[in-house]
N, C-alpha and C positions, 0 to 999 in steps of 0.2 A: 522485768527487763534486766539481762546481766550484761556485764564488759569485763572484757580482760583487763588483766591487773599483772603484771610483770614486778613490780620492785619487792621486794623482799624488806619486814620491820625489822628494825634492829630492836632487842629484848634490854630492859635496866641491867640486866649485869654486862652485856657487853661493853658497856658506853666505860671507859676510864673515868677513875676514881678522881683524876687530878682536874676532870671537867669543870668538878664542882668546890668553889673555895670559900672561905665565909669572904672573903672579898666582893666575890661576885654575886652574891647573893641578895636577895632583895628585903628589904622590910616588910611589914604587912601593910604600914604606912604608904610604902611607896609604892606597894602592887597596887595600890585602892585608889591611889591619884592617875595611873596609867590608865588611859581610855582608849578603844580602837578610836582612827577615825567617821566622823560620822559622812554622810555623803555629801553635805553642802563644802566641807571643811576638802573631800576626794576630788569633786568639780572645780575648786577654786584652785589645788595644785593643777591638777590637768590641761585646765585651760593656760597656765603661766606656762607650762611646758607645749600647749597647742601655738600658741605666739610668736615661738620659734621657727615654725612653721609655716607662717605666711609666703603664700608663693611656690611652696615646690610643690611642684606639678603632682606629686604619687607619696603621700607618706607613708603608707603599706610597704613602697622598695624601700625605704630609706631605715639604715640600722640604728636602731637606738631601743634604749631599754626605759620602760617605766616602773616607776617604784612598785615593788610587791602588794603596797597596800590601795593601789590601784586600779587590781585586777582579781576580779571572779574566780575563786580555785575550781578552776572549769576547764579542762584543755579543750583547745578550740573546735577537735574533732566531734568530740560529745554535742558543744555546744550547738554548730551547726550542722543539726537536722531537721527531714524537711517532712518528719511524719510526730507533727504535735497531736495529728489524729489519725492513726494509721487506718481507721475502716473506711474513712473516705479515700483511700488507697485502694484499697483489697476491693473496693466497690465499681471502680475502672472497668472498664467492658463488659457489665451486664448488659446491659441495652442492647439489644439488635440494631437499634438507628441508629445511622452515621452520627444525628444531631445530639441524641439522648447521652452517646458517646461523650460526643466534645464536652456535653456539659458535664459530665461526671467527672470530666479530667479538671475544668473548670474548678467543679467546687474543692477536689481537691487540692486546689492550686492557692482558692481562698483561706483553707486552712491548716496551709503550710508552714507559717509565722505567726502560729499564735502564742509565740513566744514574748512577741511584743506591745498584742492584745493584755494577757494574762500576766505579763513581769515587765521588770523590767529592763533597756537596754543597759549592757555590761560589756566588758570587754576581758573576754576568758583569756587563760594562758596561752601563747603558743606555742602547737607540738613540735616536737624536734623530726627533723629529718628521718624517714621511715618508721615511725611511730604512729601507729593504728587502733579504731577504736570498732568493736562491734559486739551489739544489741542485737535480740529481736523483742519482736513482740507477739502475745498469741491473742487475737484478735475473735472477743467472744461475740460480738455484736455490730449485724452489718447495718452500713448507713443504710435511708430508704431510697428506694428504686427510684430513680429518675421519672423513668416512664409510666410507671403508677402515681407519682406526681402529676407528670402533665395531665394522663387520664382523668385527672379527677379537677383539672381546674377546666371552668367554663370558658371559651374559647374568646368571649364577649364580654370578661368581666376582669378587668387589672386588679380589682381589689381582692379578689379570689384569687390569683398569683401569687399575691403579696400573702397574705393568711394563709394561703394554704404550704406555700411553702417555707413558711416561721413556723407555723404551728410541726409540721411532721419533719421537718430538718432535725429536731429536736425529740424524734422520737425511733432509734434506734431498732431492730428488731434482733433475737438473739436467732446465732446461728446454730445448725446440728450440733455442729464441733468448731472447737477454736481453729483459726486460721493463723497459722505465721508467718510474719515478715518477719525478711534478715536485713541487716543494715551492717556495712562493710567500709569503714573510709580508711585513706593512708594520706600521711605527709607525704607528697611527690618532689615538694621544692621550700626551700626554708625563704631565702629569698630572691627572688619577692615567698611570699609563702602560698601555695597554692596544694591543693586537699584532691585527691578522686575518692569517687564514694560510689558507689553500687547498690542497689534495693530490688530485692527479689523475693514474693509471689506463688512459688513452684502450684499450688495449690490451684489458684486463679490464673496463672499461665502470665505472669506481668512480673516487668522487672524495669528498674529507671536506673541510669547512672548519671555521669558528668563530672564537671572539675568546678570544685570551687575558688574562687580569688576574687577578692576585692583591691580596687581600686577608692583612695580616699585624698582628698582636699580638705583642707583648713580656709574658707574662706573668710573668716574674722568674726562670723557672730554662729556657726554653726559647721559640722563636717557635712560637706558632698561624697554621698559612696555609690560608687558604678562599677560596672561589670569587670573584672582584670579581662586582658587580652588573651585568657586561658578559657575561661568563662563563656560557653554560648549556651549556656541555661540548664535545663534540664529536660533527658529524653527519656520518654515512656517509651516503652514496646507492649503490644499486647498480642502475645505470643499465638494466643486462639485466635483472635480475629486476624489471620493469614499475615501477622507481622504488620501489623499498622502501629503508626510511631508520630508522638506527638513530638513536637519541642516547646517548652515553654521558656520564652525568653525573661531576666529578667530589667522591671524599673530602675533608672536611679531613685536612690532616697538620700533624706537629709535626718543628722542628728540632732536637733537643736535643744534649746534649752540650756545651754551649758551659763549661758546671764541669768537667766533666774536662779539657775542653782537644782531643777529640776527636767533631769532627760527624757524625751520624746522623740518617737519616727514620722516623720512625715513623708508620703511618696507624692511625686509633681513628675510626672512623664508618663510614656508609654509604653507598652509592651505588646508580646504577641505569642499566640497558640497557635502553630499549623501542624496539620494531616494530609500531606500529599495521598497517603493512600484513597482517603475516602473526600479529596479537594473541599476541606473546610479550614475556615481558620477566625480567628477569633484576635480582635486590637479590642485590648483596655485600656481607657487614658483615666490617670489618676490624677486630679484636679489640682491646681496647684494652692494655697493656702493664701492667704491675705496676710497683711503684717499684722492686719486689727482684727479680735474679738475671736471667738470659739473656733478649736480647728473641728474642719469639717469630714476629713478624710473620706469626700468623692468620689465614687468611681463611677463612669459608662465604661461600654462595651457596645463590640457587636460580632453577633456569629452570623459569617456570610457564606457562599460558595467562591473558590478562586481559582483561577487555575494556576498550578506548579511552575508551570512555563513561563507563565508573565507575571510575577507575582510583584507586583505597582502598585500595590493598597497597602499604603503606611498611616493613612490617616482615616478617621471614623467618616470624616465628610466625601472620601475618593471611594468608600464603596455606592456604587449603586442601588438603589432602594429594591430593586427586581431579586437582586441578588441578596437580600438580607433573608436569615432564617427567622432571629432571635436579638432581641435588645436589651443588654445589661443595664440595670443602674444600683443603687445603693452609697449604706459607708462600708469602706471594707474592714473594718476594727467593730462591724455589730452585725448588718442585714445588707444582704444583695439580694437583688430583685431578678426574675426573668421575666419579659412578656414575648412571646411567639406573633409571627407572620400568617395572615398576612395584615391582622386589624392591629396589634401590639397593645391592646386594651385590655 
């Protein structure tokens, strides 16, 4: 993966001689006592600075700086992207079926943060006003086919669902030739700060863009983070299939942990995938967590048919059962399930 890099180092002899004095200089003593901060020591400044906070509506608009040693040397462009596994990208519109479709967009969609799976949350620098970051990637090995999944599970058996699609989820096949994706974002707005970003395919005929911003709360034992007013998700095109375009909208999540001293994401709401082209769409509710014992990080689903025109299905219980294709369940941080219509066994 490369990115550009604009600043230029400055070499030891340009730097002035008068930089350095024995005044300024440090003992061997006294470099050996300086420690960075460790992370319990980073969350207890954080949070005295989050305090301040209570009550304004948006602390994403609000100008203020955080200590350097704060923040992830990460500019934000870098950091949020939404291909932690780009063949479940590249892997978008093989299927023929409308359904095989959604769900490919689907899994892609579950392994777009697995950033928060695999690391942890941080809070990278942000980029200055028209300052851009772009990547690809060459993509030697495609996820497995949807529809050779379903083929192979028994229409009559949920545990066959479940095994069959843990076990081969997990088993990649290698392509002719590598595939690349390009990935393209720019600062559009400093504040509030809000990012466009582009992802393009030429190969496989698919390309995604949208705007990112977050919207964030301090509620007093954890941050609330929701969509900015810029923000309606993210939209697929799949170029081959006559311009069909998903949007996936996104959950609020919450950051918690900052009292224990160890950060975590938790999601507690809704979201949604539709395809007016081919009238499918898809509500995931992410469960919300209890204040006691192990988070669980649940999610259902369901992919139903809708139509465009009256689209009045916000909730998993407002679709009707006639109209269900497929039902999610799982955690979305390990394994998600499908079972199919019209037994879901």
């Amino acid at each position: 993966m490369a990115s550009t890099s604009s600043p230029s180092a400055l070499e030891a002899s340009q730097l002035p001689s008068a930089a350095i004095t024995p005044n300024s200089e440090l003992s061997a003593a006294e470099a050996a006592t300086e420690k960075p901060p460790d992370d319990s020591s980073k969350l207890r400044m954080f949070l005295g600075i989050l305090r301040k906070f209570i009550g304004v509506k948006d602390i994403a608009s609000v100008r203020f700086s955080l200590p350097a040693q704060l923040l992830e040397p990460t500019p934000n462009l870098e950091y949020w992207t939404y291909l932690d596994r780009p063949e479940t990208f590249t892997a978008i519109g093989d299927s023929d079926e409308p359904l095989d479709r959604m769900l490919e967009v689907l899994r892609f969609w579950f392994t777009k943060d697995l950033k928060y799976v695999k690391g942890k949350p941080c809070k990278p620098y942000n980029s200055t006003l028209g300052e851009f970051f772009r990547c690809n990637w060459e993509v030697s090995e495609a996820a497995p086919s949807i529809t050779a999944l379903r083929a192979a599970v028994p229409s009559s058996s949920k545990s066959s669902v479940k095994s069959t699609a843990s076990a081969t989820s997990a088993s990649p096949k290698p392509t002719e030739e590598p595939i690349r994706v390009s990935f393209l974002t720019e600062q559009t707005s400093h504040h509030p700060p809000v990012s466009a970003f582009f992802v393009e395919c030429p190969a496989k005929g698919l390309s995604a863009r949208g705007f990112d911003q977050l919207s964030a709360k301090f509620t007093g034992t954890s941050i609330k983070v929701t969509p900015g007013e810029h923000n309606l998700g993210i939209f697929i095109t799949l170029h081959k299939r006559d311009d069909e375009q998903y949007q996936l909208t996104h959950p609020a999540a919450h950051l918690g942990g900052l009292l224990r001293g160890g950060l975590s994401v938790s999601v507690g709401d809704q979201c949604y995938t539709t395809c007016p082209k081919t009238r499918t769409k898809t509500i995931l509710h992410y469960l919300e967590e209890g204040w006691l014992g192990k988070a669980q990080n649940r999610v259902e689903g369901v992919v139903f048919k809708y139509d465009p025109e009256k689209d009045d299905k916000v909730r998993i219980a407002d679709v009707p059962e006639k109209d269900v294709l497929a039902r999610i369940t799982g955690n979305w941080k390990e394994k998600v399930f499908v079972s199919f219509a019209p037994n879901f066994k």
